[in-house]
N, C-alpha and C positions, 0 to 999 in steps of 0.2 A: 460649275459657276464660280468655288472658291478659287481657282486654278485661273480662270479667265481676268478675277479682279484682282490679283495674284501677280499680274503681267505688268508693269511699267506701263506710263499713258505714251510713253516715247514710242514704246514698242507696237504699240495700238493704231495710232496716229499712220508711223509710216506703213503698217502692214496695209489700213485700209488705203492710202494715200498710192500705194503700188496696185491694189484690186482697182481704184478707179481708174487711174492710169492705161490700167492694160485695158479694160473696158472700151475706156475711151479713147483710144489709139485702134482698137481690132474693129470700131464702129466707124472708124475715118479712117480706114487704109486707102491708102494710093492705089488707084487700077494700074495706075503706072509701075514700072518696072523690068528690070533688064530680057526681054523676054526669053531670047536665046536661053538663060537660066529657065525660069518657071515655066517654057515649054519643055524640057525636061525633066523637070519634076512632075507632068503633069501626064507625060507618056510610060514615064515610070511608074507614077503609082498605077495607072491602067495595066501596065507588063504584070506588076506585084498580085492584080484583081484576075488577069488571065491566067498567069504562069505562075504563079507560086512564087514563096521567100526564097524558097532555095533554088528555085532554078531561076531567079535573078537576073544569075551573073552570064546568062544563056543569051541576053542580051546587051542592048548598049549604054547599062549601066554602068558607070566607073569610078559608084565612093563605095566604100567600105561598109560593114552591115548595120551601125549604130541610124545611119541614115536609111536604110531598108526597113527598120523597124519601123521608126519613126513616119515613113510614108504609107506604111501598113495598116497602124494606126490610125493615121487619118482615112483610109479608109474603109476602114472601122467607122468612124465617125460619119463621113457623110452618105457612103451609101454608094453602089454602083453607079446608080443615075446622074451624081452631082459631083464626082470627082471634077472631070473637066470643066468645070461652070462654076465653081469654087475653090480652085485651084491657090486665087489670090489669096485665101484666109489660111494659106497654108504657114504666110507670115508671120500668122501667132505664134507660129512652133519656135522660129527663134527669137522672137519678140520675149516669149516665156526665160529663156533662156539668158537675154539683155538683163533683165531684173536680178538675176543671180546674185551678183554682185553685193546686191540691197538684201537679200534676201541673208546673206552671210552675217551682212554687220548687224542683220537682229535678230537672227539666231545662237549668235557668237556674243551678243549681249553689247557692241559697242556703242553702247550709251551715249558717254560724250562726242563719238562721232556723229550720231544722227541729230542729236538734239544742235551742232553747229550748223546742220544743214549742207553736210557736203554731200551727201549722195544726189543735191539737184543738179553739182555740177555734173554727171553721169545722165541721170533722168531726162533733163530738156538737152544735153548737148547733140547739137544734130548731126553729128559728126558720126556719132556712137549706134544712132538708132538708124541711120539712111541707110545702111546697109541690108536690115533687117526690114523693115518700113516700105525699104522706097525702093533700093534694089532688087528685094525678093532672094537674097543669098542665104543662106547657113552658117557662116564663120564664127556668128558670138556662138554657136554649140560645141566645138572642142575648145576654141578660145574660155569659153567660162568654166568650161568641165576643167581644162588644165590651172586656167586660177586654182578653182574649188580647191583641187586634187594639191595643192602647193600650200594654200592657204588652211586647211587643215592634217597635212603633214605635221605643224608643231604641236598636233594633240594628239590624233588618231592617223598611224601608220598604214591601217590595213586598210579603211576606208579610205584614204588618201590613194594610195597603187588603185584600187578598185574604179576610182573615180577617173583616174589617167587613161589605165584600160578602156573605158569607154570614151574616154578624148579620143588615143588612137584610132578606135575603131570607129571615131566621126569622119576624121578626117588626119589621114596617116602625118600630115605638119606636125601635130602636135610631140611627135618626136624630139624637136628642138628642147624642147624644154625638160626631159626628160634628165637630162647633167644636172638642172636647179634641184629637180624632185629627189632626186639621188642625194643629194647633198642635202638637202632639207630631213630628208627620212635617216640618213647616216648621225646628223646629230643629234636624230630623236628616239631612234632603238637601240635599245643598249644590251640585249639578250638575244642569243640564237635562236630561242623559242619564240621570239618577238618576229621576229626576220622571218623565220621558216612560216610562222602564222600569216604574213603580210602579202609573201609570193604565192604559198600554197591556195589563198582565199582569191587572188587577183587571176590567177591560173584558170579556178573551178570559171571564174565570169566568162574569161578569152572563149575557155570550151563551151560554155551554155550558148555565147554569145554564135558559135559557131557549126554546132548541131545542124541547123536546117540545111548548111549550104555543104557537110560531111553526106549526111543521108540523099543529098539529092546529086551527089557526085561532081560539085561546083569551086569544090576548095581551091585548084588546079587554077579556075578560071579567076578568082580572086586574086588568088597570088600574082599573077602576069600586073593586072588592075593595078597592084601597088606596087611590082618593081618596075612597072610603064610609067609611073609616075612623075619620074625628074627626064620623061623624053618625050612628054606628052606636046608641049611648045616649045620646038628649039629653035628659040632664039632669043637673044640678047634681054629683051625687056615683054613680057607677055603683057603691058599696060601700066604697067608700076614704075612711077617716075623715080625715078633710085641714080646708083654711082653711073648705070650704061648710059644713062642719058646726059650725063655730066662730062661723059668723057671721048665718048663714041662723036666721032665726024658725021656719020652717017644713022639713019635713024635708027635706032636701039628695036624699034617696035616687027621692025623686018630683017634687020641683019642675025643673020644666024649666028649661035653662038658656038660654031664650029670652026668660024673663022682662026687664024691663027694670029698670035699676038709673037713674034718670034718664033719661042719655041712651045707655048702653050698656047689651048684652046680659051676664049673668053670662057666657056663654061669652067673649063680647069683653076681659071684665074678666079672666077669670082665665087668657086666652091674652097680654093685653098685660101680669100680675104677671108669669110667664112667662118672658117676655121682656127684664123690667128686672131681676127677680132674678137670671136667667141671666149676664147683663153684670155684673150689681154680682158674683156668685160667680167670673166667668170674668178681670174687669176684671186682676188681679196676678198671675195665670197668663201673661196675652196681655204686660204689661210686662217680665215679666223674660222669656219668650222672645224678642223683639226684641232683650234685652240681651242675650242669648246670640248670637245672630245679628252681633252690635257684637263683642264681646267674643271669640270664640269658645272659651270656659269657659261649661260646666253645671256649675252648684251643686248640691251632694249634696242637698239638697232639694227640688230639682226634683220629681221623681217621687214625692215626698210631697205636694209640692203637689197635681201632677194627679191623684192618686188621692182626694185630698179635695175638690179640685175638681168631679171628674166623681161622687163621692157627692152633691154638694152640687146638682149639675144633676140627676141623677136625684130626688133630692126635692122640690126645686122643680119638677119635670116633675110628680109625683104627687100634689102639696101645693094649687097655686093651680091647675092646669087642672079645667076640667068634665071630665063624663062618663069618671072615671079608676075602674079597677077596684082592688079591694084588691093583687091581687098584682103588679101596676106598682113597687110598692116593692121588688120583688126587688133590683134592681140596688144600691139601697142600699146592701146589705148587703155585696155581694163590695167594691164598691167601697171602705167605711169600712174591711172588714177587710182590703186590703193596706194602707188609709191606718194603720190601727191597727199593720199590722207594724213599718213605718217610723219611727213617732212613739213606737211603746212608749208607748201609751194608745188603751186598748180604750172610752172611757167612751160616746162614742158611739155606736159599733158595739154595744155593749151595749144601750144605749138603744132603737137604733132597730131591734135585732130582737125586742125584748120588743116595742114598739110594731106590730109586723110580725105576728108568732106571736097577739098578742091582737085583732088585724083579722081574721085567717084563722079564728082559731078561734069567733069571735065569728059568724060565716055558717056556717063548719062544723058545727060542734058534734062536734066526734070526741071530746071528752074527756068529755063529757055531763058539767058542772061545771054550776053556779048562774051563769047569766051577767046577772042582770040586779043586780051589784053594780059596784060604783064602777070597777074596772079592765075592766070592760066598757063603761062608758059613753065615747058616739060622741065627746065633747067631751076629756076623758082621753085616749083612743087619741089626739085629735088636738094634742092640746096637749104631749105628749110628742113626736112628732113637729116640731112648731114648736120646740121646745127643743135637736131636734135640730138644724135647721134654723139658729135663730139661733145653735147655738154654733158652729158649722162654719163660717159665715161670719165670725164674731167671729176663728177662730181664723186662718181667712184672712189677715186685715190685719193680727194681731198678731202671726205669727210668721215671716213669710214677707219682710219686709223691704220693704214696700211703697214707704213714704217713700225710701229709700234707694235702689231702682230708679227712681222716677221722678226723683229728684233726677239719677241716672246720667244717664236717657233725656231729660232737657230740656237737661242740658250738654251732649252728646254730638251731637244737634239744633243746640242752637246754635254748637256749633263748625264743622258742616260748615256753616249757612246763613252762616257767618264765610266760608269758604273757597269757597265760590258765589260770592258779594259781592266 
C-alpha cells in the first residue's frame, strides 16, 4: 500500500484512464473488418489447435513465430469450441499493443508529458486505432515492439536488442529500423562486456524463440516464408498510395513491378530511392552520434532527432518501395507522435494519419461515405504523404545542427590525423 500512494496521481489517473479505455473499446469492437485478414487468423489458430507450434509452418502460414505464439495463446484462452466465433476479440491483442506507447511514458516517468495531455492525441486518433479496431490487422505489434526497443535503447541496451528480436520475429518489416537501433545502442554501450551481454542475451530469445519449429523440422520452411517475402506482391503498389501512384501512367495497383524503366526494373528503382533516401534522412543522426562517442555529451535533442528519423525511414520504406501494402504506414504514425511530443508540433503527425485513415478507409469502406471525391483520390492520398515526407527531412537539416556537427567531426579528424603524423 506504501508503494501504491508512493506513485504520482498523474500516474494513477492515466493508468486507470488506459484500463478503461481498452475495456471500453474490446466491449464495442466492430464486427466489421478486413475479412480476407481475420479469416486467416482464424484458420490458423485452428491449424495451431490441430497441428501443433511447430509444424505451423506445414501449412499456409506466412508470419513469423512472434505471431504463432500469440495465436496460441488465444487459444489458450478461449477454448477449442470458440475460436472460430470469437475470432473478432482477437483485436484485443493488438489493441493491447496500441497502448504501448502510453504505457512507456508512465513507466519512464514522463510526468510533464501526461499531465499536458498529449498521449489523447494517440488515444482517440482514429487513424492510429482503425487498423487495430476496425481492420482486424497486427502492425501496431512490431511497430510498437520496435518503438519500445529504440525508445529504451538510451537506458537499457540488452533489453532494447531483446525487444527488436521480438519486433523481428512479429513481422520481419521491422528490420528497417534496425540502422536507428544500431546507432541508438552504439552511443549507449561503451564496454565490450556491455556489447557481448546485449547480443549474447538477444541470441538466447531468437533460439527459445525457435525451438518448436527446430524440433519439429520447420526451420527450412520458415525460412522460404521470409526470403518470399519482398516477392509475395509483385507489383508496383500492393494498395499503398505512395511515389507509384504519383508517377506511374498506368495503375500502380496492377502494373508489375518488373516492368522495365530503361534500364532498371520499378522494383530495382524504388529499392535503390530507398536506399538513398534512407542515408540522406539517417546522414545527421549518424554525425552527431559519433560526436557523442568524441565528446561524450548527448544533446537534449537527440532523441528527437531519432524519433523523426526513424518516422522518416518508415515512410520512405512505404513511399518509394514496390509491392508496399497500405498499412505498412503504421509505424509512421507512433514514430512522428513521440517526435511530435518532443518538438511540441503535431503538424506532421497530423498529416500523416489523415493520409493513413484515408488509404485504409478507401479499401475498407466501414464508413460507407462517397469515396470517389477528391480526398480519396490515389494522387491526394499520396501527395500528402510526400509532403510529409519532404517536410520531415527539411526539418532534419534545419534544426538539428548539421553544419555545426560536421564542422565538430572534420576538426576533431583532423586533429587526431595531426597527432598520428
Amino acid at each position: 500500500m506504501t508503494f501504491y500512494k508512493n506513485i504520482p496521481s498523474i500516474y494513477k489517473k492515466v493508468s486507470l484512464e488506459l484500463f478503461l479505455f481498452f475495456v471500453l473499446i474490446v466491449l464495442l469492437l466492430p464486427s466489421h473488418s478486413f475479412r480476407f485478414d481475420t479469416e486467416y487468423w482464424k484458420q490458423w489458430a485452428l491449424s495451431i489447435q490441430n497441428e501443433g507450434v511447430g509444424n505451423i509452418y506445414n501449412t499456409d502460414v506466412n508470419y513469423p513465430p512472434v505471431m504463432i505464439y500469440l495465436l496460441y495463446l488465444y487459444d489458450l484462452v478461449q477454448g477449442p469450441e470458440k475460436i472460430a466465433e470469437n475470432i473478432n476479440y482477437f483485436k484485443a491483442v493488438p489493441l493491447l499493443f496500441d497502448l504501448l506507447p502510453i504505457l512507456l511514458l508512465i513507466i519512464f516517468r514522463k510526468a510533464y508529458d501526461l499531465q499536458r495531455g498529449y498521449y489523447i492525441f494517440l488515444l482517440f486518433n482514429i487513424a492510429y486505432l482503425f487498423n487495430s479496431v476496425v481492420w482486424g490487422q497486427v502492425d501496431s505489434i512490431h511497430s510498437n515492439l520496435a518503438l519500445t526497443a529504440i525508445f529504451i535503447s538510451f537506458r537499457y541496451p540488452v533489453a532494447s536488442l531483446t525487444v527488436f528480436i521480438l519486433a523481428l520475429n512479429m513481422k520481419f518489416a521491422a528490420i528497417i529500423f534496425l540502422p536507428i537501433l544500431i546507432i541508438c545502442l552504439f552511443s549507449k554501450i561503451n564496454s565490450v562486456k556491455t556489447l557481448a551481454k546485449t547480443i549474447l542475451v538477444a541470441l538466447v530469445v531468437q533460439i527459445l524463440l525457435l525451438i518448436p519449429f527446430f524440433l519439429a523440422d520447420t526451420l527450412d520452411d520458415l525460412w522460404i516464408i521470409i526470403t518470399k517475402a519482398t516477392s509475395s506482391f509483385p507489383i508496383a503498389s500492393a494498395s499503398a498510395y505512395n511515389f507509384w501512384h504519383l508517377v506511374l501512367k498506368t495503375d500502380a495497383g496492377i502494373t508489375s513491378d518488373e516492368e522495365m524503366f530503361y534500364l532498371w526494373s520499378y522494383k530495382t528503382i524504388g529499392l535503390s530511392l530507398f536506399f538513398i533516401m534512407s542515408t540522406l534522412a539517417l546522414f545527421p543522426l549518424i554525425v552527431k552520434t559519433i560526436n557523442i562517442t568524441i565528446t561524450k555529451v548527448r544533446p537534449k535533442s537527440f532523441q528527437e532527432l531519432v524519433f523523426l528519423s526513424s518516422g522518416m525511414i518508415a515512410i520512405i520504406f512505404i513511399f518509394f518501395n514496390t509491392q508496399m501494402h497500405e498499412r505498412y504506414a503504421h509505424p509512421v504514425l507512433i514514430f512522428l507522435f513521440f517526435y511530435s511530443i518532443y518538438r511540441k508540433n503535431f503538424i506532421l503527425y497530423i498529416l500523416a494519419s489523415f493520409a493513413y485513415l484515408l488509404n485504409l478507409e478507401k479499401l475498407l469502406h466501414f464508413y460507407n461515405i462517397p469515396y470517389h471525391t477528391l480526398i480519396f483520390d490515389t494522387k491526394f492520398i499520396a501527395s500528402i504523404y510526400l509532403i510529409v515526407l519532404v517536410g520531415g527531412i527539411v526539418s532534419i537539416y534545419r534544426n538539428y545542427g548539421i553544419k555545426k556537427d560536421l564542422s565538430f567531426l572534420i576538426l576533431s579528424i583532423g586533429k587526431k590525423l595531426k597527432r598520428v603524423n
